[in-house]
Backbone as a ProteinNet text record, in pm:
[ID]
protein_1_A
[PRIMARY]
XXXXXXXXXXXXXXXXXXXXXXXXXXXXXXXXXXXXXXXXXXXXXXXXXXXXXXXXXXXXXXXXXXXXXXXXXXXXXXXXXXXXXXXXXXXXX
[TERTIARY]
84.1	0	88.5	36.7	118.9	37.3	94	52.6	69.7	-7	2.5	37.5	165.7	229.8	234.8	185.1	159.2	260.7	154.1	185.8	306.8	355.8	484.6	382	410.2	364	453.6	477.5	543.2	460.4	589.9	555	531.8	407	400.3	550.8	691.8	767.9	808.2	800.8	818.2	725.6	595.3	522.7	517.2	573.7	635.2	771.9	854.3	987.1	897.6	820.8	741.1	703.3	650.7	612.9	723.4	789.6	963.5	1014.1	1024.7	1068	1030.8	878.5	808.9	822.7	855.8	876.4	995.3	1082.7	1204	1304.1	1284.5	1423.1	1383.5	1240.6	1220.5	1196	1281.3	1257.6	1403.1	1496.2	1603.1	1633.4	1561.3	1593.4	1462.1	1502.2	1344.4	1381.8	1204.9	1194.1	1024	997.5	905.6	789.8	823.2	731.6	714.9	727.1	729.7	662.9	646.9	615.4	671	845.9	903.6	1008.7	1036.4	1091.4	1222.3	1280.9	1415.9	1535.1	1547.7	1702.8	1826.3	1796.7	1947.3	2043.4	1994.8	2074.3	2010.8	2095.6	2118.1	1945.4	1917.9	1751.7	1826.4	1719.8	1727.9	1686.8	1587	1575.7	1663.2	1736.4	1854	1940.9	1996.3	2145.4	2071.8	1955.1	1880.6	1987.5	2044.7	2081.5	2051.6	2135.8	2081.8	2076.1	1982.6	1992.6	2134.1	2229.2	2339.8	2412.8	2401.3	2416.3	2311.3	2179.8	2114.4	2127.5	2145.7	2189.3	2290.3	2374.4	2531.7	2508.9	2417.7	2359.4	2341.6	2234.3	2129.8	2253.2	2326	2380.5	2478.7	2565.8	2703.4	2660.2	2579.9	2582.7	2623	2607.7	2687.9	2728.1	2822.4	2905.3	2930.1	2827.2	2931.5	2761.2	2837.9	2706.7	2684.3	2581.9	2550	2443.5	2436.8	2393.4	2482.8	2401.8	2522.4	2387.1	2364.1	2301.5	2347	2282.4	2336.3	2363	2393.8	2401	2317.3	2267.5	2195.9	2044.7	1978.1	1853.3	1737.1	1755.5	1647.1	1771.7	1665.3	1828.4	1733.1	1782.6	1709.8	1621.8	1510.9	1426.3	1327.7	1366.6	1274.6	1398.9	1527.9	1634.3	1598.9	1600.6	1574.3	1470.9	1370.3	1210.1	1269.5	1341.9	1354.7	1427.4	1545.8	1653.7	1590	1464.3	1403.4	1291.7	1224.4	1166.9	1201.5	1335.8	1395.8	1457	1526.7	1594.8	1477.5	1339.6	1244	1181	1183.7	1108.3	1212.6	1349.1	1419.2	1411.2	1411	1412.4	1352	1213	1173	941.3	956.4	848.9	861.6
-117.5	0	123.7	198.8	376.3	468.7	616.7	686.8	811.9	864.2	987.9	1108.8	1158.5	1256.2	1381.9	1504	1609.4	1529	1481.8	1428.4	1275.2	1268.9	1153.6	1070.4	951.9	784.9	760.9	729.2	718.5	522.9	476.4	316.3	357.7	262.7	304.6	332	265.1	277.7	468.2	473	631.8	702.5	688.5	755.7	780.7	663.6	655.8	758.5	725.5	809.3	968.3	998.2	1165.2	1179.6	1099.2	1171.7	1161.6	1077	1137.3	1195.3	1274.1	1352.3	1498.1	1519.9	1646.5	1599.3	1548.9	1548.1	1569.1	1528.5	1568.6	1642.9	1654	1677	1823.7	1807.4	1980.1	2045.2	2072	2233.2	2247.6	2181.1	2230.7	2189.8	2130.1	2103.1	2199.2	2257.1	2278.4	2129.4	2083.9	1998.8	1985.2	2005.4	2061.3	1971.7	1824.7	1738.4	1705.1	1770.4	1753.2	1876.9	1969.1	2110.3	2173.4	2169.9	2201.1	2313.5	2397.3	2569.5	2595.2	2426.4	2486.9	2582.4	2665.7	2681.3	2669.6	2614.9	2564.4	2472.2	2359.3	2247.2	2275.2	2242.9	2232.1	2239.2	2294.2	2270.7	2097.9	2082.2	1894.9	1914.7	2028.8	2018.5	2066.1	2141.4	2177.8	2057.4	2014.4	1930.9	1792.9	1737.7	1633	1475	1475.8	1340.5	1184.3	1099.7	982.4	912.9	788.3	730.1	707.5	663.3	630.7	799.6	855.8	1008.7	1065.8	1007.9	1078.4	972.2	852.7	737.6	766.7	815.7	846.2	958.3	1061	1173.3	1176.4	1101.2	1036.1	967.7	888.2	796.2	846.3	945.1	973	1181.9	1216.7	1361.4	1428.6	1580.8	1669.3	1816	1859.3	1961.1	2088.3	2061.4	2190.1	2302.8	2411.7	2521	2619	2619.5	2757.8	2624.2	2481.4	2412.4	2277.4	2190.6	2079.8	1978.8	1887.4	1773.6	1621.2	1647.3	1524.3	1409.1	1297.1	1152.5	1064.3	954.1	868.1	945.9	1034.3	1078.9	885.7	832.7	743.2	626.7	546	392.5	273.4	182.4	71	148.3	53.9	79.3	249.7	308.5	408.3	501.6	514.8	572.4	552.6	427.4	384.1	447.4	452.9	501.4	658.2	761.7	867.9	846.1	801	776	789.8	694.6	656.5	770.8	808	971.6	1012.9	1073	1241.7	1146.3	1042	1010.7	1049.5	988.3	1012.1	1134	1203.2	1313.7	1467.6	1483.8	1593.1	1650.7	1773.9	1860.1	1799.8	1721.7	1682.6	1726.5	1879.1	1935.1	2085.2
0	0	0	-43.5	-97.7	-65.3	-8.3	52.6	-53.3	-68.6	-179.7	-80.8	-122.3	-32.1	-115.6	-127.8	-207.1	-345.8	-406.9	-517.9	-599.5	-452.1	-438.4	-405.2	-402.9	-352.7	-266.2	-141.4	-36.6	-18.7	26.8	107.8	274.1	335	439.6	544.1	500.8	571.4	585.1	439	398.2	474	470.4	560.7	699.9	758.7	871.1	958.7	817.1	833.2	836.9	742.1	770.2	864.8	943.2	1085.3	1172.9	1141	1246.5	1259.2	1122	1050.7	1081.4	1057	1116.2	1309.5	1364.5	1515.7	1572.6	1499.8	1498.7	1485.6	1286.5	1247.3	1175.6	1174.5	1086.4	1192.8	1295.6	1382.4	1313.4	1228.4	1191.9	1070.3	1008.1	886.4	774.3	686.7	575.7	473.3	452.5	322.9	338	216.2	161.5	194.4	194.5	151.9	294.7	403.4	553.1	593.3	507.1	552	654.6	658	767.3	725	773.8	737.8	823.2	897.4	989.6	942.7	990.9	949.7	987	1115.3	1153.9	1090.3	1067.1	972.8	819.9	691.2	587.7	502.3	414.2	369.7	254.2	320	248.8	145.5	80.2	-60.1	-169.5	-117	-196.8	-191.8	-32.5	-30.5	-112.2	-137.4	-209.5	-85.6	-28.8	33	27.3	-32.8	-43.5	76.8	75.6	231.1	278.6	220.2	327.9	402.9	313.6	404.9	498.1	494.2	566.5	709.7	696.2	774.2	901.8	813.3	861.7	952.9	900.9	968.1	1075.4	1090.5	1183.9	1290.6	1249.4	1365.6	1446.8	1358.1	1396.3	1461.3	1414.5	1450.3	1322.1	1324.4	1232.9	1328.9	1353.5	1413	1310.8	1177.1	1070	1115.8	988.5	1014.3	1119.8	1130.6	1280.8	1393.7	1356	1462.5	1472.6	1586.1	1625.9	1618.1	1553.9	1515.9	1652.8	1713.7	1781.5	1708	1781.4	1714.7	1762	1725.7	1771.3	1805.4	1701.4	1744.2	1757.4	1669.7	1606.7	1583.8	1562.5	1550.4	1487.2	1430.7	1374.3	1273.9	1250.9	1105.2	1137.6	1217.4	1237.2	1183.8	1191.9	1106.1	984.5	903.1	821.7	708.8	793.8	784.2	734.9	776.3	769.6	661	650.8	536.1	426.1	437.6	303.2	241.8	378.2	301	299.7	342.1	322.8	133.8	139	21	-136.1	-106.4	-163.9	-180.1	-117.6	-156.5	-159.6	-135.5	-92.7	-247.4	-243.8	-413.6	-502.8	-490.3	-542.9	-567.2	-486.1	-447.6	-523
[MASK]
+++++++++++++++++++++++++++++++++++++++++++++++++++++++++++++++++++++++++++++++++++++++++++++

């Protein structure tokens, strides 16, 4: 089953990763298909990130910019879950 996401088809895992995503990671990230406006960390629709970078993201932290990304926000398939919507939908709205 597929989730029609302003115009994307998202797998429920993808849909999943969106609400982690808007709970999480967009008070600092902008991407469109989350309806999220952060500006502290990088806008995901420009940097477009494939899952193993957004993975790496997620596990290890990021220290660059004007914010500090912890590490280990999310772990196992709920990382995953995010990997796979931000990978799916980034500059793609």
């Amino acid at each position: 089953r597929t989730v029609r996401n302003e115009g994307l088809a998202l797998t429920p895992s993808q849909e999943h990763g969106r609400q982690l995503f808007g709970i999480t990671c967009g008070q600092c990230h902008k991407l469109a298909a989350a309806h999220t406006a952060g500006r502290i960390g990088p806008d995901l629709d420009k940097l477009k990130p494939n899952t193993p970078l957004v993975l790496d993201a997620i596990q290890r932290g990021r220290a660059r910019g004007i914010g500090r990304m912890p590490a280990g926000l999310y772990r196992g398939k709920d990382a995953q879950d995010i990997a796979s919507f931000v990978n799916r939908t980034a500059g793609r709205q």
